[in-house]
C-alpha positions in Angstrom: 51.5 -30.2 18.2 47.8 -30.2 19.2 45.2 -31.8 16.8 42.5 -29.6 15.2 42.2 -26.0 15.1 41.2 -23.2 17.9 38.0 -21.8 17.2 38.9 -18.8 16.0 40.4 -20.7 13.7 37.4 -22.8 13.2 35.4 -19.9 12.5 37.6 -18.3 10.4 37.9 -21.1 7.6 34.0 -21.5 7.8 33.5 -18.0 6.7 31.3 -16.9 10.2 32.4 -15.4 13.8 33.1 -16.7 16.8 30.1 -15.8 18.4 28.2 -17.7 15.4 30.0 -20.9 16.2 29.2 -20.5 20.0 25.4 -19.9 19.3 25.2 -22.9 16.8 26.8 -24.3 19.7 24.2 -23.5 22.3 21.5 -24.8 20.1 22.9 -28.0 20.1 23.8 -27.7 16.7 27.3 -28.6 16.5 28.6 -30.4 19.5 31.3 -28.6 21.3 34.8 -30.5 21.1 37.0 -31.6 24.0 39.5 -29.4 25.7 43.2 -30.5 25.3 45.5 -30.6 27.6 46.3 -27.0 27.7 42.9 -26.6 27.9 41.8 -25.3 24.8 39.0 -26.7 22.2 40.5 -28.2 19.3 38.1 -28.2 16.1 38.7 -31.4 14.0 37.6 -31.9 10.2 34.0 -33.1 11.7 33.0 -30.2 13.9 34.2 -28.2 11.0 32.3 -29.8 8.3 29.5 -29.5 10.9 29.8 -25.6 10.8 29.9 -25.2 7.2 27.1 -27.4 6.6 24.9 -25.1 9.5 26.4 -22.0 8.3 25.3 -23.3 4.6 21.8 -24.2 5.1 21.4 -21.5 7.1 22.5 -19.0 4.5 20.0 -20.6 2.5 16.8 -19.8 4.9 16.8 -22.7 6.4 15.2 -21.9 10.1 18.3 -22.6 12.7 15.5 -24.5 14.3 14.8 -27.5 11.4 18.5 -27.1 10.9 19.6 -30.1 13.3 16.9 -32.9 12.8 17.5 -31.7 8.7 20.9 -32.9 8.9 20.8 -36.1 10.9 17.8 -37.1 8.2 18.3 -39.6 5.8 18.8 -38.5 1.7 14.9 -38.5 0.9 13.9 -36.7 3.9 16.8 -34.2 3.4 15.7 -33.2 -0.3 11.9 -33.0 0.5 12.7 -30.5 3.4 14.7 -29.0 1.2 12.1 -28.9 -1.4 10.1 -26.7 1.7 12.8 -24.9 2.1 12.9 -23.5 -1.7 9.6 -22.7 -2.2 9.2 -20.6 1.1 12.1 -18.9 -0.3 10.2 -18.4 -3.4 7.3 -16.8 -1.6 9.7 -14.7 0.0 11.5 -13.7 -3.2 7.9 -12.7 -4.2 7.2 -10.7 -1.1 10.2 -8.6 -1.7 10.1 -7.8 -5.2 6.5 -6.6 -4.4 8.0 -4.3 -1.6 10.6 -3.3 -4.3 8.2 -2.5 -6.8 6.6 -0.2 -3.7 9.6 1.5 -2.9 9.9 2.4 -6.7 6.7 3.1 -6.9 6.9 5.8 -3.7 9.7 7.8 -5.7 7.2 8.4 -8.3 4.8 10.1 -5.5 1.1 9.7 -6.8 1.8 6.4 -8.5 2.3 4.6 -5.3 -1.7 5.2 -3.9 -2.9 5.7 -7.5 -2.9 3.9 -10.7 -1.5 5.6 -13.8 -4.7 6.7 -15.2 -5.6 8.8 -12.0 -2.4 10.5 -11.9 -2.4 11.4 -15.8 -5.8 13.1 -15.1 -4.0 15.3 -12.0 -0.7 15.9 -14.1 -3.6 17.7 -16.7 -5.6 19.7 -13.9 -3.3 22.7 -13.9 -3.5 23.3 -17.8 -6.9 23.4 -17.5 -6.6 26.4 -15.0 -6.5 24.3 -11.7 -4.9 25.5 -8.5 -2.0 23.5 -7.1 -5.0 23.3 -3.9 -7.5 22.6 -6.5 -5.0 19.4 -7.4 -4.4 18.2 -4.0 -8.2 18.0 -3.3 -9.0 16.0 -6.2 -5.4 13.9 -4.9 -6.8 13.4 -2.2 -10.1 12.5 -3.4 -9.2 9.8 -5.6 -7.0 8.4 -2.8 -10.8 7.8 -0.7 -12.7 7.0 -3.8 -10.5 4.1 -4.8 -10.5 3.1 -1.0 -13.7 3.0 0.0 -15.6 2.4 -3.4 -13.0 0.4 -5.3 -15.3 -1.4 -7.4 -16.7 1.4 -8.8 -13.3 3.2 -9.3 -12.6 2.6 -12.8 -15.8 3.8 -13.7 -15.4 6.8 -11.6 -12.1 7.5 -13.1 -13.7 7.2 -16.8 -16.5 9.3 -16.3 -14.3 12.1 -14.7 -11.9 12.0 -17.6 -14.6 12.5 -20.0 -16.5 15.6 -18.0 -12.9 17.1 -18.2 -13.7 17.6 -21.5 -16.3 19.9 -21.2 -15.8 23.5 -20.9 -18.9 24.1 -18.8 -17.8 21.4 -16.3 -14.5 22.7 -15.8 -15.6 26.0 -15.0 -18.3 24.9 -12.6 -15.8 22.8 -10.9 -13.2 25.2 -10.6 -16.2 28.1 -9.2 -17.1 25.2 -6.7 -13.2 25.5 -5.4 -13.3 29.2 -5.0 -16.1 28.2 -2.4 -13.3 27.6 0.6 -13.0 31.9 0.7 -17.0 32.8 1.0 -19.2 33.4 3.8 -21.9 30.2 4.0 -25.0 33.4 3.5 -23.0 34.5 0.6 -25.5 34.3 -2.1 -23.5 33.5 -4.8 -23.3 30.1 -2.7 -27.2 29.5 -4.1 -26.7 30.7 -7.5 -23.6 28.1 -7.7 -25.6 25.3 -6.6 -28.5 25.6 -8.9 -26.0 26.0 -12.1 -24.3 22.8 -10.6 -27.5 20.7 -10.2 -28.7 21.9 -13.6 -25.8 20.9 -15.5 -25.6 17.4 -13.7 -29.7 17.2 -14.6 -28.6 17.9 -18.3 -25.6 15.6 -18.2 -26.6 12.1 -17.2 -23.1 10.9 -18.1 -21.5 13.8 -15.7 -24.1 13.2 -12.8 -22.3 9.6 -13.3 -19.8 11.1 -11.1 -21.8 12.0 -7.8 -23.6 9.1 -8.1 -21.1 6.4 -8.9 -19.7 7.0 -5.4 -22.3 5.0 -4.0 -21.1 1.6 -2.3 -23.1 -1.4 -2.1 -22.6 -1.4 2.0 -22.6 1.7 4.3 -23.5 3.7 1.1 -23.8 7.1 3.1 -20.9 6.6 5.0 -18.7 5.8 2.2 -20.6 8.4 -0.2 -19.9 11.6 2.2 -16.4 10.7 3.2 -15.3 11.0 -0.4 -17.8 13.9 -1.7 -18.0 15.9 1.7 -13.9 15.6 2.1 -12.1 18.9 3.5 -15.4 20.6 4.0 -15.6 22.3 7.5 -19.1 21.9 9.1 -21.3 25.3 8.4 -18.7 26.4 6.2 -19.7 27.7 2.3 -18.5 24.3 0.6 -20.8 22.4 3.0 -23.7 24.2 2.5 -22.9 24.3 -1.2 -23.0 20.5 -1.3 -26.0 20.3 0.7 -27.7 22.9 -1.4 -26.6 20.9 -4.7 -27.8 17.4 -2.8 -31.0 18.7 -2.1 -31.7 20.2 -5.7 -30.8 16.6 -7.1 -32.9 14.9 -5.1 -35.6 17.1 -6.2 -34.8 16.2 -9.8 -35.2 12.2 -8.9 -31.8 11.5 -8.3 -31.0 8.9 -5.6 -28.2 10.7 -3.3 -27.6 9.3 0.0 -28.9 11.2 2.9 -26.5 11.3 6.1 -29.0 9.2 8.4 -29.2 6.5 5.5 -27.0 2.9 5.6 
């Protein structure tokens, strides 16, 4: 009866395929036995304590490629690489309980680009007499704000919470939405914008909110991609802004012109 096993067989009892063994093979990681006389390789109790111990430390994240020189080491080598070996798995662990916690996060829709807070706020909107479009565009809003002005975000967050408090706000903001259907000559466009700018004048805590969206670089950029977002060029919600700008700026208030860095 031959000695040693075919490798089918080898495979078999070290738990992986055959086309495992002959890769580990190919890599030079477990030497390929002698044929026998019928011309078959026989696996003996080295080449398969070989396999396990590759298949092992493999299984463990152990790159195939640190795999050899790891087991012809001696002991103290062995455990410090292993050492390597555990806290790279460690860091990977991390990585993919973060991309867990993401995927969790993306059933819950709005929680995955915005923290709790922000999405409370929008949850709120439609008792307070908001569209489902009026919701999206403050969505999306917050979604640039905490992008491209994340320091101030917070702050932003805080001082929109509180202006949601006040009747007179609400309604303004909700008349500034019903822009999107009016002609830019349409007069009430004017009348809108100077109740807007007067209110902000007479609430310094709610101008907060116009003017906290000012970055430390590319101000104007950052400012008008958040505050000018959805607006079509020569369109009634563009000229409103400009027209509600302009009377601020009159007033003293420092709000970024588009030609300004």
């Amino acid at each position: 009866m031959a000695a040693g096993v075919t490798i089918g067989q080898a495979a078999a009892f070290a738990g992986i395929t055959i086309k495992t063994v002959r890769h580990y093979h190919k890599l030079g990681l477990v030497e390929e036995p002698a044929r026998d006389s019928s011309g078959y390789r026989r696996y003996g109790s080295a080449e398969l304590l070989r396999l396990v111990q590759v298949k092992t430390l493999a299984g463990a994240g152990v790159p195939l490629a640190d795999i050899g020189p790891l087991l012809d080491c001696d002991a103290a080598l062995f455990a410090a690489a292993l050492a390597d070996v555990e806290q790279h798995l460690t860091a990977r662990i991390a990585a993919l309980a973060a991309q867990r916690d993401m995927l969790n996060r993306l059933t819950s829709g709005d929680r995955t680009l915005l923290p709790d807070r922000a999405v409370a706020m929008l949850e709120a909107m439609p008792a307070l007499g908001f569209t489902p479009e009026d919701v999206r565009t403050a969505r999306e809003s917050f979604v640039l704000a905490k992008a491209l002005v994340p320091e101030s975000f917070e702050d932003y967050l805080a001082d929109i919470e509180h202006a949601l408090r006040n009747p007179r706000f609400v309604e303004l903001t909700k008349r500034s939405a019903e822009v999107i259907g009016w002609a830019p000559d349409d007069p009430r466009v004017v009348e809108l914008a100077t109740d807007m700018a007067e209110h902000y004048l007479a609430h310094p805590d709610h101008l907060r909110i116009v003017t906290g969206l000012q970055a430390h670089t590319e101000t104007a950029t950052r400012y008008r991609l958040i505050a000018h977002h959805g607006e079509e060029r020569d369109s009634a919600a563009a000229r409103l802004a400009s027209l509600v700008e302009a009377r601020l700026r009159a007033g003293g208030i420092d709000i970024p012109r588009p030609d300004r860095g």
